[in-house]
N, C-alpha and C positions, 0 to 999 in steps of 0.2 A: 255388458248387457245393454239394451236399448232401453231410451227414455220409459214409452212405455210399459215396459218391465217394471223398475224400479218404482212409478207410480201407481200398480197396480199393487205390487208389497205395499209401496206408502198407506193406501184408501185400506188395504186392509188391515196394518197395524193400526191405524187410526179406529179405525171401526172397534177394532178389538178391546184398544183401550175405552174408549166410549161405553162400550158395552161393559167393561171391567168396572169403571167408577159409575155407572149406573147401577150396580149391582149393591153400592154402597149406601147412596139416597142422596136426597137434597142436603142440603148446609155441609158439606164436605170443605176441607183447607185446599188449597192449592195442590193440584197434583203436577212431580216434572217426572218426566221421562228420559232416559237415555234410550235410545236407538240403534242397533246393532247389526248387523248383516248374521242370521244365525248360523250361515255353514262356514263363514270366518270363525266366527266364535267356536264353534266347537273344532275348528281345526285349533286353533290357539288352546283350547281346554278343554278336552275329550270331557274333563268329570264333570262341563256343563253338562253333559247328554239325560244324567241324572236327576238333573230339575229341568230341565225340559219335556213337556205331555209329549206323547206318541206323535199328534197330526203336526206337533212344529217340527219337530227331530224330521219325518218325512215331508214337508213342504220345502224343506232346508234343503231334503236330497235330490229335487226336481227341480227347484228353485233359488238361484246363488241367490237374488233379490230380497229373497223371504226374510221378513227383520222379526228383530225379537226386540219388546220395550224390557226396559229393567228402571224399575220405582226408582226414585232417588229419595232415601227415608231423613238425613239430616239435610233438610236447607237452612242456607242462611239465615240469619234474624233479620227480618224487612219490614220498612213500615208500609210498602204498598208495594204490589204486582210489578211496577217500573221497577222499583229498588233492586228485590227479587230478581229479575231478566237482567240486569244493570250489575247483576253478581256474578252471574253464572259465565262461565267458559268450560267448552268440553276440548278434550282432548283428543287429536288424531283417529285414534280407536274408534273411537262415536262417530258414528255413519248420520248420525239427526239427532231431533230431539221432540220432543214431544210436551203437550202443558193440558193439564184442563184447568178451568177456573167456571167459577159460577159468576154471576154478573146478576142485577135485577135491570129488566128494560121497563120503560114506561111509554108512553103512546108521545109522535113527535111534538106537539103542543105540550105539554106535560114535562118533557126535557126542554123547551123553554123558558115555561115557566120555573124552572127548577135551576136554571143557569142566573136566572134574575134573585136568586138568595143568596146573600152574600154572607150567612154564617153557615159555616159546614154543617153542624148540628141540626138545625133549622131545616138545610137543604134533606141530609141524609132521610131525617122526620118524614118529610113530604114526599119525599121517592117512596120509600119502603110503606107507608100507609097509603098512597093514592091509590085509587078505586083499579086504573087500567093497569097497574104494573103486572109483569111477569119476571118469574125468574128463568134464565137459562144455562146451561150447562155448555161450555163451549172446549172441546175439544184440537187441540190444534197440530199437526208434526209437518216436518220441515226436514230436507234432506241437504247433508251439505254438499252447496253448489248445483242444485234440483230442484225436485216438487216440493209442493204444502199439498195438505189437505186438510181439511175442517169438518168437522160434524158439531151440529148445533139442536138441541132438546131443550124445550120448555118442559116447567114444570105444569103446563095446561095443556101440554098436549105428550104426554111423560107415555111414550110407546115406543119400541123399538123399530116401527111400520112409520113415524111421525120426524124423523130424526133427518134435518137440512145437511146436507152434503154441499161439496164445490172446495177447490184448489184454495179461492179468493175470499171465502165468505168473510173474513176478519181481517181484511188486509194489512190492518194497522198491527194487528199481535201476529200475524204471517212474519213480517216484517222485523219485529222485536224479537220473535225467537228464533228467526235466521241469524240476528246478527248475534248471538248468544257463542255459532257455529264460525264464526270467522277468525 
């Protein structure tokens, strides 16, 4: 199937999960995703067809591309997001992989001033009480040897009409959960 293709499944597995753990609220744990091409998968195991809704089963059949996320409910024990990605390996089968995380952002003067505190504690204080911060919702999937795609939601601008798109928006966890796939 053409690049195109396969990035058009990507933005809209992506979307889907976004919309899925927005459904849940703010303060949410780490969400991972595994990735799967769903007309492979149901040819591997018809008695997916059974927990798959009606419009994936028929996206599936119009479209080899069309992916299905599947939660991953035990991760690893981690002390931070790196650890976490620094854990993880998928296997053959997994077509991508997918992550959300929330994050709080603060205005860039503010993230300087907040790199100039040298106890963590201190620092964390000052983030999470300053006047400009926001939190975000940051969505991310990755295709092995392919696209990314990113959706990105504040909790100040918390609409499903407000939601940043783009292949690159987080290059840096673009990046980390590519290499999850290698």
């Amino acid at each position: 199937m053409s690049a195109p293709a396969r990035q058009a499944a990507l933005v809209r597995c992506v979307v889907d999960i976004e919309e899925y753990v927005a459904q849940r609220g703010w303060d949410a744990a780490v969400g991972v995703f595994a990735l799967v091409r769903t007309a492979g998968a149901l040819a591997a195991d018809p008695r997916l067809a059974g927990l798959l809704d009606r419009s994936a089963r028929e996206q599936a059949a119009v479209d080899p591309e069309s992916l299905t996320a599947i939660e991953q409910e035990e991760l690893p024990a981690s002390t931070d997001l790196e650890d976490l990605l620094g854990q993880l390996a998928w296997p053959n089968t997994v077509d991508g992989a997918a992550l959300s995380v929330e994050r709080i952002i603060v205005p860039p003067a503010a993230e300087k001033e907040a790199a100039s505190i040298t106890d963590a504690q201190e620092r964390l204080t000052f983030l999470t009480s300053h006047p400009g911060r926001d939190e975000v919702r940051i969505v991310v999937g990755v295709l092995r040897g392919g696209p990314s795609w990113c959706a990105l939601r504040t909790r100040s601008h918390d609409s499903p009409g407000q939601v940043v798109q783009g292949p690159d928006v987080v290059p840096g966890l673009v990046e980390a959960l590519r290499a999850t796939l290698a």
